[in-house]
C-alpha positions in Angstrom: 82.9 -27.4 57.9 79.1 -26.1 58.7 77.7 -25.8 56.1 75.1 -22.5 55.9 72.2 -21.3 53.3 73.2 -18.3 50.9 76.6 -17.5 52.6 77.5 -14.2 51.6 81.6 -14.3 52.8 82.0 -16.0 49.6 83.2 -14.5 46.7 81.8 -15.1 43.4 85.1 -16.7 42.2 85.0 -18.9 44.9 81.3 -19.6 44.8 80.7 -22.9 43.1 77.8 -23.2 40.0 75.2 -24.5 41.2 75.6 -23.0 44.9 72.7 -21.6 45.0 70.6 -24.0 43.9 70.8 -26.3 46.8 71.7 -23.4 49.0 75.1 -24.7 50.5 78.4 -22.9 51.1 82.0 -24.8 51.0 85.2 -23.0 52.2 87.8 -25.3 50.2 88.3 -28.1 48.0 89.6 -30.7 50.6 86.9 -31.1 53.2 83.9 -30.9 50.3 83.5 -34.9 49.7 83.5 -35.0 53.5 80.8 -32.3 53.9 78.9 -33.3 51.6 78.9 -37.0 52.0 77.5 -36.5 55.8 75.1 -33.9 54.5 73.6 -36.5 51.4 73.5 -39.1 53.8 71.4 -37.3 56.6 68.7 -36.2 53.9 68.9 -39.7 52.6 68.0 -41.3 56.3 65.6 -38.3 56.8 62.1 -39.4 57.0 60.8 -36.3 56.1 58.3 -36.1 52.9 59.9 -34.5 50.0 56.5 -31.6 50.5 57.6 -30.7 54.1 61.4 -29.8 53.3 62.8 -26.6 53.0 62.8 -24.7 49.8 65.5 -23.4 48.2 65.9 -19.6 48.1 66.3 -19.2 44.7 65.3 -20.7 41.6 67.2 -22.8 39.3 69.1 -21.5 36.4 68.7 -23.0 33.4 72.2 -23.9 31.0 75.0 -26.0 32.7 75.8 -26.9 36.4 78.1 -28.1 38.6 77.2 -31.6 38.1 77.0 -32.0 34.8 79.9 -29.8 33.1 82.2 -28.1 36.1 85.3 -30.3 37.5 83.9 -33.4 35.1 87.0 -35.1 36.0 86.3 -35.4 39.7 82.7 -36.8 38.8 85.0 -40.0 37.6 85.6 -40.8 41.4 82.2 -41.5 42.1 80.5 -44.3 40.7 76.2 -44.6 40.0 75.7 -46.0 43.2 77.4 -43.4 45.5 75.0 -40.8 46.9 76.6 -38.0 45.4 75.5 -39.6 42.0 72.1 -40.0 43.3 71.7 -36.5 44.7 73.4 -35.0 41.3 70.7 -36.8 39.1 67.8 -35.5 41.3 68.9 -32.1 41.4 69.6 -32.0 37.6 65.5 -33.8 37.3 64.7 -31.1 39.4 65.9 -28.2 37.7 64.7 -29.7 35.0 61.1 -29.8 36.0 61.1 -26.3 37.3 62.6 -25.1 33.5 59.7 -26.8 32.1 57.0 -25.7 34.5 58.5 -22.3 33.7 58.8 -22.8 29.9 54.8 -23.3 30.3 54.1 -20.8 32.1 55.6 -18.3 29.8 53.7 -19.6 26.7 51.0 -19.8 28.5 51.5 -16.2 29.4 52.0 -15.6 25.4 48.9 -17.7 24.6 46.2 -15.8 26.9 47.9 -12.9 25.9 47.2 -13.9 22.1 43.9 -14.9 23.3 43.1 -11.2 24.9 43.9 -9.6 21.6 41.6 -11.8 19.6 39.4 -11.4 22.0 39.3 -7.5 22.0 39.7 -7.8 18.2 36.2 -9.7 17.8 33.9 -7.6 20.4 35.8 -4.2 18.6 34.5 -6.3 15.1 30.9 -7.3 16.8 30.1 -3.6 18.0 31.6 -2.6 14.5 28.8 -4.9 12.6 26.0 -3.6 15.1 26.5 -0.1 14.8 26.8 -0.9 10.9 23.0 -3.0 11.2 22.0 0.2 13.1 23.1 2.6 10.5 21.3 0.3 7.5 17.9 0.4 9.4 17.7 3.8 10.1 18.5 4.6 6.7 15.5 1.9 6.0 13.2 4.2 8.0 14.3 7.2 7.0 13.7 6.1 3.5 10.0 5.2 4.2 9.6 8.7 5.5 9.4 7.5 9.6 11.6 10.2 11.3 12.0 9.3 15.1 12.5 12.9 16.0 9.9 13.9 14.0 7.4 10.7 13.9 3.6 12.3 13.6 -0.1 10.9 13.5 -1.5 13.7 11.9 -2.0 14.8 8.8 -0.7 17.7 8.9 2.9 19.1 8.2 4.9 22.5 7.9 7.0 20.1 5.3 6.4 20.6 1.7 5.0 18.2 -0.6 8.4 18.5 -2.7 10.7 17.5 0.4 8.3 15.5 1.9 7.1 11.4 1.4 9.6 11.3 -1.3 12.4 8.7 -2.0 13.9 7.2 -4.8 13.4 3.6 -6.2 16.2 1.3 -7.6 15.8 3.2 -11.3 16.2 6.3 -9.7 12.3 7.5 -9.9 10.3 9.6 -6.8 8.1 7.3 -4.8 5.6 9.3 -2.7 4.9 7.6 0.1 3.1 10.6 2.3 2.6 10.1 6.2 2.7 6.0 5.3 6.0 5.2 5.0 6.2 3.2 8.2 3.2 1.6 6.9 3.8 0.6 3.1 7.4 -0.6 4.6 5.3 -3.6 6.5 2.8 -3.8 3.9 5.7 -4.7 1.6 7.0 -7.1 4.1 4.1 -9.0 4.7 3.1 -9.2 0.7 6.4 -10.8 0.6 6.3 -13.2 3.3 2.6 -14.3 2.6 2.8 -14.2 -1.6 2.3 -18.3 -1.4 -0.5 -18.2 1.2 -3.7 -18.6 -0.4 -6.0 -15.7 -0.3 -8.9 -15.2 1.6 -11.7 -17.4 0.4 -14.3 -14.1 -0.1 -12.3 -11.9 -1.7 -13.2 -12.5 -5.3 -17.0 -14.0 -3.4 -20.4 -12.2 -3.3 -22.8 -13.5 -1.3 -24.0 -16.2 -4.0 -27.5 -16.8 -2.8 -29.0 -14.1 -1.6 -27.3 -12.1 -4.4 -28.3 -14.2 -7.5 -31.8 -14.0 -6.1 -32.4 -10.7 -7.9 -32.6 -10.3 -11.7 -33.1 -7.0 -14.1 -36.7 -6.3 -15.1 -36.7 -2.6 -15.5 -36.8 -3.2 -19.3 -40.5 -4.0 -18.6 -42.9 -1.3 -19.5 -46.8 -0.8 -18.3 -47.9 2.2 -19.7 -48.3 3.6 -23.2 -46.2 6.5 -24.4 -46.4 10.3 -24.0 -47.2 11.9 -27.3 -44.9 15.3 -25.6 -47.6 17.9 -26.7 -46.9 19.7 -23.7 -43.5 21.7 -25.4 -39.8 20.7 -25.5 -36.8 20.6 -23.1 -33.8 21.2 -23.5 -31.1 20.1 -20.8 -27.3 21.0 -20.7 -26.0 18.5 -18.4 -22.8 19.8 -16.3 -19.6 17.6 -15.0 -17.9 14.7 -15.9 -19.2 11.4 -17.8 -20.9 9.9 -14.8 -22.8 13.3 -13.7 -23.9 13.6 -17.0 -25.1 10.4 -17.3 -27.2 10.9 -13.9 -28.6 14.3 -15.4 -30.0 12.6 -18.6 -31.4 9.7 -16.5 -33.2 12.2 -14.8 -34.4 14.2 -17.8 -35.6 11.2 -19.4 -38.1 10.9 -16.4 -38.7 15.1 -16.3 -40.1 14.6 -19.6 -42.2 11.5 -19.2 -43.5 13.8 -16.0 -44.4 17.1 -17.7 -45.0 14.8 -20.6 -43.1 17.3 -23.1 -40.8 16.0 -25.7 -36.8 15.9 -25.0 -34.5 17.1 -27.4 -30.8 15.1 -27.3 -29.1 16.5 -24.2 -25.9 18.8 -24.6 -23.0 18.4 -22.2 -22.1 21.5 -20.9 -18.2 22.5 -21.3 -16.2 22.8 -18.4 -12.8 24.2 -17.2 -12.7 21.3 -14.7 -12.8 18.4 -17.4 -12.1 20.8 -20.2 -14.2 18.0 -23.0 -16.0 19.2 -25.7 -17.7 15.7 -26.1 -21.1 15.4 -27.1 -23.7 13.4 -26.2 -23.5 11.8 -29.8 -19.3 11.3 -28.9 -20.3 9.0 -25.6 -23.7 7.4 -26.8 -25.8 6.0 -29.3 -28.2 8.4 -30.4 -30.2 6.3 -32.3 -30.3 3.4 -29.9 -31.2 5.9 -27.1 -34.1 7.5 -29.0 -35.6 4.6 -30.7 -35.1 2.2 -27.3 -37.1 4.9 -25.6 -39.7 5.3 -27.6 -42.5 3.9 -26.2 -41.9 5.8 -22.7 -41.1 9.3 -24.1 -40.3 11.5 -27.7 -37.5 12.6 -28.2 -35.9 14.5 -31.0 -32.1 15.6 -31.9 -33.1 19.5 -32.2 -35.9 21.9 -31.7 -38.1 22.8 -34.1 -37.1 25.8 -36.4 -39.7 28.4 -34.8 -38.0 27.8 -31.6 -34.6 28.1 -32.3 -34.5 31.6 -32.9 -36.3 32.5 -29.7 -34.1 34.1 -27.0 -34.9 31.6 -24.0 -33.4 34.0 -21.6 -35.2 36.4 -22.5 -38.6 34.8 -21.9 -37.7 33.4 -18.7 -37.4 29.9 -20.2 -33.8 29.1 -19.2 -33.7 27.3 -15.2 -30.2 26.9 -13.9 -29.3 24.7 -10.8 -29.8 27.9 -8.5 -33.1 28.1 -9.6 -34.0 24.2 -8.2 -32.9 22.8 -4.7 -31.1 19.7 -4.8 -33.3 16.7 -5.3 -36.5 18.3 -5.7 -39.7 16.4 -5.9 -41.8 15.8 -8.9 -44.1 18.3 -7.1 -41.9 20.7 -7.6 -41.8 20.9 -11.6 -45.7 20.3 -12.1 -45.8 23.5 -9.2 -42.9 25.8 -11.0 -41.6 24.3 -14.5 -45.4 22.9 -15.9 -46.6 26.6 -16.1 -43.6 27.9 -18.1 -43.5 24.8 -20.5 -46.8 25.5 -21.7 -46.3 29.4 -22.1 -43.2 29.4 -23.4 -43.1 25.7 -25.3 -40.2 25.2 -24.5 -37.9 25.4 -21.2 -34.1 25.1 -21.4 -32.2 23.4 -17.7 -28.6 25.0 -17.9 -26.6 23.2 -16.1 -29.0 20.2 -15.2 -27.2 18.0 -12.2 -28.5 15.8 -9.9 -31.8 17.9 -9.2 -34.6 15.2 -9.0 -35.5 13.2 -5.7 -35.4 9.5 -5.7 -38.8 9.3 -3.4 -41.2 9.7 -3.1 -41.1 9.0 -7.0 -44.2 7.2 -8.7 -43.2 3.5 -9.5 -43.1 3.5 -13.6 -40.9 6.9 -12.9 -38.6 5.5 -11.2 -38.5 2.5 -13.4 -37.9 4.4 -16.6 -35.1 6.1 -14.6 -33.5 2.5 -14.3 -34.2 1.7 -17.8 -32.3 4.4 -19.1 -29.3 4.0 -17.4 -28.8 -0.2 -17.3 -30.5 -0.6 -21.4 -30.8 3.2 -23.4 -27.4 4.3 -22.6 -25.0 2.0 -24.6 -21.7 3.6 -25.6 -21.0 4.6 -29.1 -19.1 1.6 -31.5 -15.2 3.9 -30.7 -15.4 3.3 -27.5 -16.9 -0.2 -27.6 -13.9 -1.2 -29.5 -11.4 -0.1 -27.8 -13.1 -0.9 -24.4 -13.2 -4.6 -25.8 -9.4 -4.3 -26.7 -9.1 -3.1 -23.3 -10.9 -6.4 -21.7 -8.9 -8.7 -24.1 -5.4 -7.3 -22.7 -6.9 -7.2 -19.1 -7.1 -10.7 -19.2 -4.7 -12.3 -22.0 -3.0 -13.7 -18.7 -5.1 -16.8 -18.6 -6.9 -16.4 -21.8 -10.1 -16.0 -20.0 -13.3 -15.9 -22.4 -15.7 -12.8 -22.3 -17.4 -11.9 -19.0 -21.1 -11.6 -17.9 -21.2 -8.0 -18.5 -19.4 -7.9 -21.8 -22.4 -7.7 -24.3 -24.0 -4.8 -21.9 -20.4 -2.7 -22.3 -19.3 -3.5 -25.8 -21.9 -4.9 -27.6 -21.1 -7.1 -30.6 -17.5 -6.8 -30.0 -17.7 -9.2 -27.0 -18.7 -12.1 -29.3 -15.6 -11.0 -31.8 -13.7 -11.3 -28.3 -15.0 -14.6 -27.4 -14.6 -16.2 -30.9 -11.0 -14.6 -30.6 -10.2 -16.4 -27.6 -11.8 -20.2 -28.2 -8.4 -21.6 -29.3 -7.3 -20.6 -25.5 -7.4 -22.4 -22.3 -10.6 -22.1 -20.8 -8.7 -21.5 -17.3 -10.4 -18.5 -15.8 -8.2 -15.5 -14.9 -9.1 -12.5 -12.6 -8.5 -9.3 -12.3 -9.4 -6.7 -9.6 -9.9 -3.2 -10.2 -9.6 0.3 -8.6 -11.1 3.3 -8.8 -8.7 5.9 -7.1 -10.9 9.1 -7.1 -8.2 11.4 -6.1 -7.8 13.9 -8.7 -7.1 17.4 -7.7 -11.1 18.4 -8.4 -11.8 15.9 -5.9 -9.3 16.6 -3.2 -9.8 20.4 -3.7 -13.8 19.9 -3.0 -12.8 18.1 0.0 -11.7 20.5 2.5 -9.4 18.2 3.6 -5.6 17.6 4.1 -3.7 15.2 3.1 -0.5 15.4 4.7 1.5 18.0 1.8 1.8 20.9 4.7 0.9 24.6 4.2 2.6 24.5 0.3 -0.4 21.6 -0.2 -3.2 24.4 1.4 -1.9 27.0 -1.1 -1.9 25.3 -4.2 -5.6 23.8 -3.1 -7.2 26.8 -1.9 -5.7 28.6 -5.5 -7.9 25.9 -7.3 -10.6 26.4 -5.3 -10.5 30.3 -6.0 -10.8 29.7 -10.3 -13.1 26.2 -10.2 -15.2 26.7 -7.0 -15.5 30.3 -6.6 -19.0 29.2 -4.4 -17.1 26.9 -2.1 -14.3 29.6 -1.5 -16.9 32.1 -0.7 -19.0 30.0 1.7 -15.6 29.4 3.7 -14.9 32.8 4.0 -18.6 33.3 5.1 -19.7 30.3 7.0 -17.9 27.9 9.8 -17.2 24.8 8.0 -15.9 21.5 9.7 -12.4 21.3 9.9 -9.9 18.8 7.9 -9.5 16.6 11.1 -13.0 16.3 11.7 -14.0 15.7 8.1 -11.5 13.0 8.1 -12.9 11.5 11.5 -16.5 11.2 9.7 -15.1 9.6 6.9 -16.2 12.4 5.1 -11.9 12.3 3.1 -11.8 10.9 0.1 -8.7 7.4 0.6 -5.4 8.4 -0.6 -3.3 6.1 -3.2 -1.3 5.1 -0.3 -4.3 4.1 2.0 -6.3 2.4 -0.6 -3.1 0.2 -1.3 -2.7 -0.6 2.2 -6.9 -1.6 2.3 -6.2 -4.2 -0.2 -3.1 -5.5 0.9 -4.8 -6.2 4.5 -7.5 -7.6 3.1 -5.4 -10.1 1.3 -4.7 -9.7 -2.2 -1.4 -10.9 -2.8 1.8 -9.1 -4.8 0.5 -11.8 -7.6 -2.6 -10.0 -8.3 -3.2 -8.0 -11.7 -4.8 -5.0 -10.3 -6.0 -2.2 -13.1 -6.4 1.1 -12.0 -8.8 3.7 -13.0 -8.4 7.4 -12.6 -4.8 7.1 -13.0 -4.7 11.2 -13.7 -4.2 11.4 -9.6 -2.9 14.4 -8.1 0.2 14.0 -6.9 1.7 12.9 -10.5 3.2 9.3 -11.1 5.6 9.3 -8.4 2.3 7.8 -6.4 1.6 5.4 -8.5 5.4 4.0 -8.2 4.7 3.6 -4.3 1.4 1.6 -5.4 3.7 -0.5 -8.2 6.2 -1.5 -5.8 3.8 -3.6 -3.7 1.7 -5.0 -6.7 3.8 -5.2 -9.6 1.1 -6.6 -11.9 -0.5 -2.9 -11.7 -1.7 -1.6 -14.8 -3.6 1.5 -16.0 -5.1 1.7 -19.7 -2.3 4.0 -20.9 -0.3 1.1 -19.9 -2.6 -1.8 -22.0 -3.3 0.8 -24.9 -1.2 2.4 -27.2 -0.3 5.7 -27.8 -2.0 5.4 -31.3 -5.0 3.6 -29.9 -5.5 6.3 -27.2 -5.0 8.9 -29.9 -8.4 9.1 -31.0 -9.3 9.6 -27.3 -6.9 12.4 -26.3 -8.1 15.4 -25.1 -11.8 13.9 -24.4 -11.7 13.2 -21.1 -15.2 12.0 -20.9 -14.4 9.6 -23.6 -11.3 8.3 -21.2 -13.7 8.0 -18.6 -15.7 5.5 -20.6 -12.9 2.8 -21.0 -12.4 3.4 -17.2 -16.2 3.1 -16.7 -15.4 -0.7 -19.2 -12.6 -1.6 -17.2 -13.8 -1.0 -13.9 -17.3 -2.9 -14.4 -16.3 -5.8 -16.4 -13.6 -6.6 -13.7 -13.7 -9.6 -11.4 -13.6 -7.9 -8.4 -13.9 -3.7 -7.7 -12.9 -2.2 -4.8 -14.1 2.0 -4.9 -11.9 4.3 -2.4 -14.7 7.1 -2.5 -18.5 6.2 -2.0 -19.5 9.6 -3.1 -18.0 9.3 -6.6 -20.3 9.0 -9.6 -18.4 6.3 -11.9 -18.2 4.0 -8.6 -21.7 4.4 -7.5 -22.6 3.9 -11.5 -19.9 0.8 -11.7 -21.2 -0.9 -8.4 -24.6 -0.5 -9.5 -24.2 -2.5 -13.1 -22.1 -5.3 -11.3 -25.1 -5.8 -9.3 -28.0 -5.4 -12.0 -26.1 -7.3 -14.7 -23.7 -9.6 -12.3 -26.1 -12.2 -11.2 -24.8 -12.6 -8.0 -20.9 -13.5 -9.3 -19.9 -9.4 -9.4 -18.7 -8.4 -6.0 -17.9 -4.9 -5.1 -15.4 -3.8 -2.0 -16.9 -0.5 -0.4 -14.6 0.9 2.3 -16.4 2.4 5.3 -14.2 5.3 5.6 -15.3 6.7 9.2 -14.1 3.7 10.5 -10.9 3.4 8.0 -10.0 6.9 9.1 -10.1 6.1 13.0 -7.6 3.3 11.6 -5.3 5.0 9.6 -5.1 7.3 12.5 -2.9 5.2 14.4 -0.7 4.7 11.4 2.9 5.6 12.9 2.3 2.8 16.2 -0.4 -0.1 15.0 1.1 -3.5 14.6 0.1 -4.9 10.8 -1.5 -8.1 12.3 -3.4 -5.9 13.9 -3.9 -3.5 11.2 -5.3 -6.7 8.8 -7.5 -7.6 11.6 -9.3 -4.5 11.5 -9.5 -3.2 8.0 -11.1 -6.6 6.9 -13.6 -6.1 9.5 -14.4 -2.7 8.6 -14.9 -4.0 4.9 -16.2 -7.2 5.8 -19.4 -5.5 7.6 -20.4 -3.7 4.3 -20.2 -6.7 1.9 -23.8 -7.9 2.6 -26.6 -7.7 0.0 -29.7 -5.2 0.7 -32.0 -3.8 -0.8 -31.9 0.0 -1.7 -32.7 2.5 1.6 -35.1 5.2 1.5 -34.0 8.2 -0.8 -30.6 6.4 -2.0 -29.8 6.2 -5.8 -31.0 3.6 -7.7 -28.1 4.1 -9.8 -25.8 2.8 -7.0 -28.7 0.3 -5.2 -30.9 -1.2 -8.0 -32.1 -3.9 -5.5 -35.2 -2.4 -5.4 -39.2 -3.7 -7.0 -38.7 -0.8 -9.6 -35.8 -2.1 -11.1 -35.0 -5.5 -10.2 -37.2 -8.3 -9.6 -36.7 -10.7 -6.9 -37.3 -14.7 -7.2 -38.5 -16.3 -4.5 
């Protein structure tokens, strides 16, 4: 029979199983052993490699086959030998391996299909967790006040200060964090990272030799005293502690000049400070009058012939409109001299800071020193208090009483230092800040400071009932605007930027840190932004008491004094405003009474204000870099410049004495 591939005459009842598989068609049952015998044995003598044969048409089924299940009682014919045997076994290893090869491909089909569905399952998962990162950090920045669509340099805004720099802290209080949110957010970050790296070697430093070079001698006199037979004047000193202070420094020298007699200055009241205070409330009255003695005479009231006079009346009253700012002794022998000895008496209203520093004649500007480093010594409330104030400032360590102790408290610094001999001796520091930003301050200014057109309404209102002068010369002259006041350095520093100052310079989240002037405008919600990167911030309503403040309330001037304590006994004091009084009067008692250990961190503003500029872009590396240079550059002794106060500069023959 010929034997054919795929023969479709057959029917499928008489197609054999298997038929297909080896591609061979058999019309009947009595010539198949012959047909297939010759057809085994010519692919057995074939020479032909198993790779170069033809393939079958179809592929193999899997489940029985002819030759292992069909017609097994005409397999019993053939024994293993026969080459039907050997050709059923290879077909059935054959099928076999094709099954298999075909069982793997089909899982392997199932496994890299399991394997794409993991796959898409993890990237769906890996975009989930980045958008989810994404989402976090701008929350983050939001947070800290950077708005991308909306990220500004300036300092101005059309925001209000309500919806503006403000976010919530983990106890649910408002932080203000202004136009420096971006900035506080990396301030906080490096505080964190660096609070185990040591601090910068000259932070708590002054430069030791050069400093401790000069010593106080303006306690010496040369002359004898004035017997004041010229008349008597009265001052009434305007402002806060610190202006008062510098207004009976310079009427202790007035009357020495005129050489008159000087009754116990009165402090002026004022809606600003709103203190009845006295000078008998602040200072020693006896201790001023009797330690000034031999320079001047001075009495606690006029005599009874004068007090009924109408000063006013007789042209004896002199207000600050009547005397330019800083006038020379010249001036008063020229314009006050005549009236003092007509009149016998001559009343300063409003006395400020309306005598010159030079030209001044050597022993005047001497006494000027004397009374403000040795006459003025604060009455024993304050003293107390001020020492209980020190004592909690520094229970830390248990640090014994400082250099200037005995100058600010008096006796009570050797109560304190007896107090604390059963303590370790290890010395403790803290670093105080004066944040001159109250809303006196930051009204007088001019400026802006970031709180949008609601901020220039509720400014320019306080202008209109405290400085009625300053309102009026803006409405009559061209002043400098905000931005360029700021460029001069002319601003006074914000919380936020003073915060920022110290943190580049180095003082670590470890660091007790006191603030004075805590009444800053803006409430408490600034002070929270300043807590949050120094946690060991404390202000003296935090240290004191409510009923040790008591006696204190309402007397703002008297608060100024344990301020005034607090600030000058500290280890370090870093001022944010170089034209405030209690800093110029703190930075100039660290130096006279420090002996070179005392230093003082004054900002140059006009080139912190260039930095700060740049606050929404500059790097913090970069940022550190250049605040501590701009510091760095001002921490150098010198002697007082020409026409500077001796208050703030007492580095000067008059008051200090240098060893050579």
């Amino acid at each position: 029979m010929a034997v054919t591939e795929g023969d479709p005459t057959l029917s499928p009842q008489d197609r054999p199983a298997g038929e297909e598989e080896i591609g061979v068609s058999v019309s009947d049952q009595s010539e198949q052993n012959t047909s297939w015998s010759s057809f085994i044995n010519s692919r057995l003598n074939s020479s032909t490699p198993r790779s170069r044969q033809s393939s079958p048409v179809h592929s193999p089924r899997l489940g029985p086959s002819r030759f292992s299940t069909a017609d097994r009682s005409s397999d019993s014919q053939y024994d293993s030998s026969s080459p039907w045997f050997k050709l059923s076994g290879f077909l059935w290893d054959q099928k076999k391996q094709k099954a298999r090869q075909r069982a793997k491909r089909k899982v392997g089909r199932m496994w890299y299909g399991k394997k794409r569905i993991k796959g898409l399952v993890f990237l769906i998962c890996l975009l989930g967790l980045f958008l989810l990162v994404n989402w976090v950090m701008l929350l983050r920045l939001q947070s800290h006040g950077v708005h991308p669509k909306a990220r500004s340099s300036g300092n101005s805004s059309s925001v209000s200060i309500r919806q503006r720099g403000l976010r919530k802290d983990g106890k649910g209080r408002s932080i203000h964090n202004g136009i420096y949110g971006r900035m506080l957010a990396l301030a906080a970050h490096a505080l964190a990272e660096g609070q185990n790296k040591p601090e910068p070697k000259d932070l708590w430093l002054e430069p030791f030799i050069p400093a401790s070079s000069w010593k106080p001698c303006s306690d010496q006199r040369n002359w004898k005293p004035d017997e004041g037979k010229n008349g008597y004047i009265l001052v009434t000193a305007n402002g806060g502690m610190n202006q008062q202070r510098v207004a009976v420094c310079n009427a202790v020298v007035l009357a020495r000049l005129l050489n008159s007699t000087l009754v116990v200055p009165k402090f002026l009241y004022s809606s600003v400070w709103k203190d009845v205070s006295q000078f008998g409330n602040i200072y020693q009255e006896d201790h001023f009058i009797k330690y000034l003695s031999p320079d001047i005479r001075i009495v606690k009231e006029l005599p009874k012939e004068l007090q009924s006079l109408n000063l006013e009346a007789i042209g004896s009253v002199v207000t600050d409109e009547d005397i330019r700012k800083e006038a020379k002794p010249s001036f008063y022998l020229k314009n006050i001299l005549p009236i003092l000895l007509k009149n016998g008496v001559v009343h300063f209203l409003g006395f400020g800071n309306r005598l010159a520093f030079d030209p001044i004649p050597f022993q005047l500007q001497r006494l000027r020193c004397r009374c403000n480093f040795h006459a003025l010594q604060f009455v024993p409330k304050i003293q107390k208090t001020g020492a209980l104030l020190l004592q909690r400032l520094r229970q830390h360590e248990g640090h014994p009483g400082g250099p200037l102790d005995h100058y600010l408290v008096g006796s009570y610094a050797e109560a304190f230092k007896t107090q604390n001999q059963s303590r370790p001796k290890k010395a403790s520091r803290y670093l105080a800040l004066h944040l001159r930003f109250e809303i006196d301050m930051v009204a007088h200014s001019l400026c802006e400071f970031g709180g949008g057109e609601e901020e220039k309404q509720v400014l320019e209102a306080y202008r209109e009932i405290h400085f009625p002068a300053l309102t009026l010369l803006k409405k009559t002259t061209k002043l400098p605007s905000p931005q360029e006041l700021r460029s001069e350095g002319l601003c006074p520093l914000t919380p936020e930027e003073s915060i920022l100052m110290l943190a580049a310079l180095g003082f670590t989240r470890k660091t007790h840190l006191f603030v004075a002037g805590s009444q800053i405008y803006g409430g408490r919600s600034r002070l929270i932004a300043l807590t949050n990167l120094y946690p060991k911030l404390v202000t003296k309503e935090n240290l004191l008491s409510t009923t040790e403040l008591e006696p204190f309330m309402n007397f703002s001037s008297q608060l100024a004094a344990l301020d005034f304590i607090g600030c000058t006994a500290a280890d370090a004091f870093a001022m944010t405003d170089s034209g405030s009084q209690l800093s110029s009067l703190v930075s100039g008692f660290r130096i006279y009474y420090g002996g070179g250990k005392m230093p003082t961190i004054r900002p140059n503003k006009r080139r912190l204000a260039s930095i700060f500029m740049k606050n929404s872009s500059i790097e913090w590396r970069v940022f550190e870099q250049r605040v501590r240079k701009a510091v760095r550059q001002t921490k150098h002794v010198q002697t007082r410049p020409k026409a500077r106060s001796v208050y703030r500069y007492p580095r000067c023959k008059e008051c200090m004495c240098r060893i050579e």
